[in-house]
C-alpha positions in Angstrom: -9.0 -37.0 -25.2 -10.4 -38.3 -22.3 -14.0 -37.8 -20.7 -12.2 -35.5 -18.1 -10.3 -33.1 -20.3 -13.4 -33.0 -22.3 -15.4 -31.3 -19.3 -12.1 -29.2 -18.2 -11.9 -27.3 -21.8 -15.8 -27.7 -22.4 -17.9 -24.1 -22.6 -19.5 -23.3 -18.9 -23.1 -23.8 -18.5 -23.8 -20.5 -17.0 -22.1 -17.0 -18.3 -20.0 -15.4 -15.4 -22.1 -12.5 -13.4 -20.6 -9.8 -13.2 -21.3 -7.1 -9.7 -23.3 -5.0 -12.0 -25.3 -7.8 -13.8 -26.3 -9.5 -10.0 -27.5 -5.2 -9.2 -29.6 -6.0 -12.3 -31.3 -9.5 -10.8 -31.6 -8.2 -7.7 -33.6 -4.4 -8.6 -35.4 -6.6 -12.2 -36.8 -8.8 -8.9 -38.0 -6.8 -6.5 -39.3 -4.5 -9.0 -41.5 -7.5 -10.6 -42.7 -8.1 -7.2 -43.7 -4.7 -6.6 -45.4 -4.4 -9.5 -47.6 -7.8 -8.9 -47.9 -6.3 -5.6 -48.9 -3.2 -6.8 -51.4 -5.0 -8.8 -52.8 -6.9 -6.2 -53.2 -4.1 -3.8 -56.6 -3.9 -2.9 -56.6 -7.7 -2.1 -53.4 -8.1 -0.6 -52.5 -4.6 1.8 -50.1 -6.3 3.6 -47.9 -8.2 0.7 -48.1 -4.6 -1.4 -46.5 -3.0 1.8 -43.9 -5.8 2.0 -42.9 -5.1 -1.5 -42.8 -1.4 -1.1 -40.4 -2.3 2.5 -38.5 -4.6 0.6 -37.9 -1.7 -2.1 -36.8 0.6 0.3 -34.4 -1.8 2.3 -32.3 -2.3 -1.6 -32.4 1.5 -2.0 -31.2 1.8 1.4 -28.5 -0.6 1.0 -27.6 1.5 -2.6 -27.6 4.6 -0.7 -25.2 3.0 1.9 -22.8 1.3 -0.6 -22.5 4.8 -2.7 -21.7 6.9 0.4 -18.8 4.6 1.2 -15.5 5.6 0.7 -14.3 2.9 -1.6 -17.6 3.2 -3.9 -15.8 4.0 -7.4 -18.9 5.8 -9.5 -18.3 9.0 -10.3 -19.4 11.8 -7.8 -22.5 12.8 -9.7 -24.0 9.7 -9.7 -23.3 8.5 -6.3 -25.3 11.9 -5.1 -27.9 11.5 -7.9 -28.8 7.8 -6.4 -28.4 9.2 -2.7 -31.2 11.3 -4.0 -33.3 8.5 -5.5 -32.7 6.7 -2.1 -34.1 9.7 -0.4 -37.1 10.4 -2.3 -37.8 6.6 -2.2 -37.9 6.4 1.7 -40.0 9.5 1.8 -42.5 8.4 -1.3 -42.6 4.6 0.5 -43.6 6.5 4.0 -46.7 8.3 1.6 -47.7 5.0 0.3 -48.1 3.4 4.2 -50.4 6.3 5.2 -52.1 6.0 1.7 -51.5 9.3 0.4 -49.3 7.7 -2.6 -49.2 5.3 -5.1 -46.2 2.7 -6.3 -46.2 4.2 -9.6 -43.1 6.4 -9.7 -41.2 4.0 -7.8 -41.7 1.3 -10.4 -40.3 3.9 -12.9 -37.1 4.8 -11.0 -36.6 0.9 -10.7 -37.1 0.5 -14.6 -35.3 3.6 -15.4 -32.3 1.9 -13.4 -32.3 -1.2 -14.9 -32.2 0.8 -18.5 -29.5 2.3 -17.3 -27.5 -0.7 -15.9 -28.4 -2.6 -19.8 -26.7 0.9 -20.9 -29.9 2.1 -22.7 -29.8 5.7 -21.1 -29.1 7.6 -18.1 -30.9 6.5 -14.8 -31.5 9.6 -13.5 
């Protein structure tokens, strides 16, 4: 066997991602950096309101992809996230005229990501 055929049968380095495991990277990141953000809010106003922005543009771009036509989720869910995408543009508007806190957004995010591991419903 040569050096070659070695490589060609030899296990990958990196698993295949799947569409739902890259949904988990991308909400597991932005929800780390909303919570650092939210940490750091006093000292850093204008990062915590990029991270609450950058929230709501990946729930708007859920909401978008489960009103398409050719989104295959079952019905209830697609209007159960539609929901979340609502409630998180309206909760995101509260927290830029300080009348709200990034709390229950965190929790949708986590409760999203338990549901994508397949550790309970995320609704």
């Amino acid at each position: 066997m040569t050096l070659s055929s070695n490589l060609a049968y030899a296990q990958p380095t990196a698993p295949i991602r799947t569409p739902r495991m890259a949904e988990y990277e991308v909400i597991a990141r932005i929800t780390q950096r909303l919570v650092a953000a939210d940490q750091r809010r006093k000292e850093d106003l204008s990062g915590f309101l990029e991270a609450v922005f950058s929230n709501e543009k990946l729930w708007s771009t859920l909401a978008a992809d489960v009103a398409g036509p050719g989104n295959g989720l079952p019905d209830l869910l697609r209007a159960r996230l539609f929901y979340l995408y609502r409630f998180t543009a309206e909760h995101s508007r509260k927290i830029r005229q300080n009348s709200a806190d990034a709390g229950v957004l965190i929790e949708i995010n986590k409760a999203v990501l338990r549901g994508l591991r397949g550790e309970g419903a995320a609704t």
